[in-house]
Every structure is written in structure tokens, then in C-alpha cells.
N, C-alpha and C positions, 0 to 999 in steps of 0.2 A: 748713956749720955751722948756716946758718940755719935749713933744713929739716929739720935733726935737732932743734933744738928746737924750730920746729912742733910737728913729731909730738910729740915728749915730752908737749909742751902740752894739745896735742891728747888725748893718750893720758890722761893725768893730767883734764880736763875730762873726759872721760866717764865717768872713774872716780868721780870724783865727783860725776856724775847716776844711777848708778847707787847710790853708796851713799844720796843724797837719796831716789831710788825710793823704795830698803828701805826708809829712817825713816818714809816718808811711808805706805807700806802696812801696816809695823807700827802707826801710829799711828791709822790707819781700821781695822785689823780692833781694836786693843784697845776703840777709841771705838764701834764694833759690838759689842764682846762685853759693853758697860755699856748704851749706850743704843740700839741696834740692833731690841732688841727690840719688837715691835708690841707697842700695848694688849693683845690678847686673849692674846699669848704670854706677858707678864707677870702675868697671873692665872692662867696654867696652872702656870708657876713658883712662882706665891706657893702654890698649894695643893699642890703635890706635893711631897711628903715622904719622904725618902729617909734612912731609919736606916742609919748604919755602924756594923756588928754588931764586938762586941767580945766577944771569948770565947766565942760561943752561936750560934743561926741568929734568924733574923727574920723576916718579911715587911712591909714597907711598902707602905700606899697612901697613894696620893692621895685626893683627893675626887670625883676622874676615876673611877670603876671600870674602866673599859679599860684604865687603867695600874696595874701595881703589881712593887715591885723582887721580885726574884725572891728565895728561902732563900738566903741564904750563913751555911754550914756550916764553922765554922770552931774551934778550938781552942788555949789561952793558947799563946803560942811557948814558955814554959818545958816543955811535953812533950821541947822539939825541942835546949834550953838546952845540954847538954854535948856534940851535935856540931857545936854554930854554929863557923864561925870568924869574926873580927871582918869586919866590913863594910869594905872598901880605902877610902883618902880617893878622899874625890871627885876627879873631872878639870875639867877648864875650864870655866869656864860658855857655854854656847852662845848662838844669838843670840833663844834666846827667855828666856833669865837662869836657864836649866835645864842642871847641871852633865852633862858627856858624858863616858861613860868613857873614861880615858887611855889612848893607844893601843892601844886597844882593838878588834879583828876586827871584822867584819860580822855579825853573827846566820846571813844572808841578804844577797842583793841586794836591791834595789828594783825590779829588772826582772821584767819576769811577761807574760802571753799575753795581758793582760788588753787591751779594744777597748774596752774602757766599758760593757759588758754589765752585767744586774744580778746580782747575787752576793749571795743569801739576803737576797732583797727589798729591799735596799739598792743607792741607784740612784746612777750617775755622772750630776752635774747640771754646768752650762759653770760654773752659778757657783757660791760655798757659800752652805747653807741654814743659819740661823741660829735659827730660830725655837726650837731646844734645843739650846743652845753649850754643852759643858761638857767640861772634860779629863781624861783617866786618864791615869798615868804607867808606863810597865813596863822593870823592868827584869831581866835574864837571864844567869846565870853556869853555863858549863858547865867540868864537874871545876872546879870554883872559881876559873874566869878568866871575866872582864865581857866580855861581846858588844858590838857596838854594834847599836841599831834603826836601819836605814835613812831618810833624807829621803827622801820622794818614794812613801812607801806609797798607795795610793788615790788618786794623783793622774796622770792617764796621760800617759804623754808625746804629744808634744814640752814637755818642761817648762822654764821659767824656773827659772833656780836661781842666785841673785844668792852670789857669795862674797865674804862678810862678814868681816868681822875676828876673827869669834868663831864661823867656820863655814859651811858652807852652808848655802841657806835657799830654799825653794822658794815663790815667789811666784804660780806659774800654770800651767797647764797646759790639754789639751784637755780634760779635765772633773775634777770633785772624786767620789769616793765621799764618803759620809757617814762613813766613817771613813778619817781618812788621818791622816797624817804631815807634817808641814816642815820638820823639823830633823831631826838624829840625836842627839837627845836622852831618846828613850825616850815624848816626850808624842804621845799620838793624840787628835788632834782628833775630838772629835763630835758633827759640823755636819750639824742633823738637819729635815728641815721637817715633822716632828711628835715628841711628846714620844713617847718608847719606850724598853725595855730593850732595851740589846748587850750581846753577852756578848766575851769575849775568844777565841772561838772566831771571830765573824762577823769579826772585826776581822783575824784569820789566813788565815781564806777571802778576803776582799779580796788579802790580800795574795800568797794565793796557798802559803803555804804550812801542812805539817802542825803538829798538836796536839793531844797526845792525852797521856795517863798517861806513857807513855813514849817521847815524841818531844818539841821545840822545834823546828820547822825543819827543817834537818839533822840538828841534834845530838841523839843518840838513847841512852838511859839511864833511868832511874827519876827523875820528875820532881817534886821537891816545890816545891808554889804557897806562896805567901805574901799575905794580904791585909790591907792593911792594918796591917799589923805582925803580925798572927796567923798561924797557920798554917792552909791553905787543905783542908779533909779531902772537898771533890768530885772532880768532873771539871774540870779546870782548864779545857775548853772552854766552862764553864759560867759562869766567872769575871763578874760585869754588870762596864761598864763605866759611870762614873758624874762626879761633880762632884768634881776632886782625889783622887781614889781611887789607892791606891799598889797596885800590883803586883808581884811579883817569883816568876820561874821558873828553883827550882836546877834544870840535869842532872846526876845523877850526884853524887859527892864531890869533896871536903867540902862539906858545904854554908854558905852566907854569911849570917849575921843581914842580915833585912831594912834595907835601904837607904831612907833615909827623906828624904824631898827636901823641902824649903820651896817652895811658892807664892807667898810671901811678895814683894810689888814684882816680879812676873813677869808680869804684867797677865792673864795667863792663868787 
């Protein structure tokens, strides 16, 4: 009897340095994504200017000329109004305080060939690079059911992946890409050591899978992009990914009014 609760004890004390980890890692990468940044990365921040286009196309620059966001070509969503069907309620919030769809499929696995090699000049570093932290959100319904995005995109294994009360959460791994994932929430991190445009193209090559007009993934059909609450009239491999930027990829029918998420208290 005694050494059954030992163990318990035992079992129950680990458990709770593990969840102390998470709080403790979430708590340095969000104290990282405010004050993390070096002097010269926060003047590259303050000057670079990044328009989210509404109704029309753009260009954005900086006061870098090397950098500047690329055209998004986009169109009011009332074009698209009378096939929308309403947006599902959210599902739970995950453990970065980003709702994940409710029982909802994989898109994809997170497993891939990948060694850590670079994939369209984006390199797997041991640690994450910070100098350009910013998040994009995507999210994916095909014939008008929600996918889930995988934990553990651009991060290779052997990966830590602490389970939380509100999900998994990937904490480490043998190297980061510049674009990856921790949750299955939809948010891709990118954690970049120079300021630059991704598209949502790079960000599926990481992961290893296709994107094109008419593929997601697997799921394969006629693909309409959503940006930003508009509707998306490129090449959706074209998509930049940016600072809270909202994504979403119908396959197929019906299609779902964009899905519109809060950042709001997500430290992200």
C-alpha cells in the first residue's frame, strides 16, 4: 500500500514539473516576443511597414529597400456573400489561448522526410531566431468540415511535446525552421533572424506538403483563399505571412465565411 502511493506521489510530482516547465517556457518565449528583441532589431521593426490590404492590392515598404511586402490581390468578400455558409463556433482554446477546431481531423500529419535541411532558404536552427517574431493564423475547411493544423510543423524530431490541459504543446526539438508550429491551433510561428517576406507557400514546403489552386495537402478540389477577411484572387502559394494576419483555405463546397480569431491576451 505504501508503495502504491509512493508512485502516485511520485507520478503526480512529475506531473507537476512538467506543467511548471510549460508555464515557465511559455512565460520566456512571451517575455522574448516583447523584450527579446536587440536594439538594432527594434528599429528595423519600428521602420517597417506593413499595409493590410482591404478590398484592393498594395505594396508596402520599409525604409529598408530590401524589404518590402509583396501585392495581395484581394476582393470585398460580398463577391463570394450568397455562397458563404456561417463560420462553425469555435472549439476550445488551446494552450497558446487560440481556439482549435472541435474534433476536428488532421489537415496532414506533422511527420515529414525532413533532416533539417534548408527548404527554400529557410534554415532549421537548434534554437529559435527572433530577431522578426511575428504570427499568422490559418485556418482550412474542406467540403465545409474544419481540418486541424498540426503541432510540431518545422520542428524535427525527437520533439518534447508537454500535454497540457488545453492540448499539446511542443516545447523542443532537434532544430526549429523559421516557420513552424506548437500547437494545433492553426498559429505558425515566424521566428526569423532577418526581417523578410514568407509566403504561405514556404511555410507548406517546410512542412512538406502541397499547395496549389487546387490542392491543400491531401485534399484536392477548387481552392478558395481568404485574407484577412477578403477574399484571396492570387495564387494562394503566394499568400505573405505576416504580424496577426488571418488565413483561411476553402476546398471544394460550401464554402465558410472567414473565421476571424482574437489575438487579444494570447501574448502572441
Amino acid at each position: 500500500m505504501a508503495s502504491r502511493k509512493a508512485e502516485k506521489e511520485r507520478l503526480r510530482q512529475e506531473r507537476l514539473a512538467r506543467e511548471r516547465e510549460l508555464a515557465a517556457a511559455t512565460r520566456r518565449r512571451r517575455m522574448l516576443t516583447v523584450y527579446g528583441l536587440s536594439a538594432a532589431a527594434l528599429v528595423i521593426a519600428a521602420i517597417v511597414v506593413v499595409v493590410v490590404v482591404s478590398g484592393g492590392s498594395s505594396t508596402s515598404k520599409g525604409a529598408n529597400s530590401s524589404f518590402s511586402q509583396p501585392k495581395v490581390s484581394t476582393e470585398p468578400i460580398k463577391t463570394l456573400a450568397s455562397d458563404l455558409h456561417p463560420t462553425p463556433t469555435p472549439g476550445p482554446l488551446g494552450p497558446e489561448g487560440v481556439p482549435i477546431p472541435h474534433s476536428a481531423p488532421l489537415l496532414a500529419t506533422n511527420s515529414s522526410s525532413s533532416t533539417g535541411t534548408a527548404v527554400d532558404g529557410i534554415h532549421c536552427n537548434a534554437g529559435e531566431k527572433l530577431v522578426y517574431h511575428v504570427h499568422t493564423h490559418l485556418t482550412v475547411f474542406v467540403n465545409g468540415s474544419p481540418r486541424q493544423i498540426p503541432y510540431g510543423i518545422g520542428i524535427v524530431p525527437p520533439r518534447q511535446v508537454d500535454q497540457t490541459a488545453q492540448g499539446p504543446f511542443v516545447v523542443s526539438g532537434t532544430c526549429f525552421y523559421w516557420l513552424h508550429t506548437h500547437a494545433a491551433d492553426g498559429i505558425i510561428h515566424i521566428e526569423s533572424p532577418s526581417v523578410r517576406t514568407y509566403t504561405l507557400g514556404d511555410f507548406f514546403d517546410v512542412w512538406r506538403e502541397t499547395l496549389s489552386r487546387n490542392q491543400v495537402g491531401p485534399a484536392k478540389g477548387k481552392v478558395t483563399a481568404f485574407f484577412n477577411g477578403q477574399v484571396y484572387t492570387g495564387d494562394p502559394r503566394d499568400i505573405p505571412l505576416g504580424s496577426h494576419f488571418q488565413i483561411q483555405l476553402d476546398v471544394g463546397t460550401p464554402l465558410i465565411a472567414p473565421e476571424k480569431v482574437s489575438f487579444t491576451g494570447t501574448g502572441l
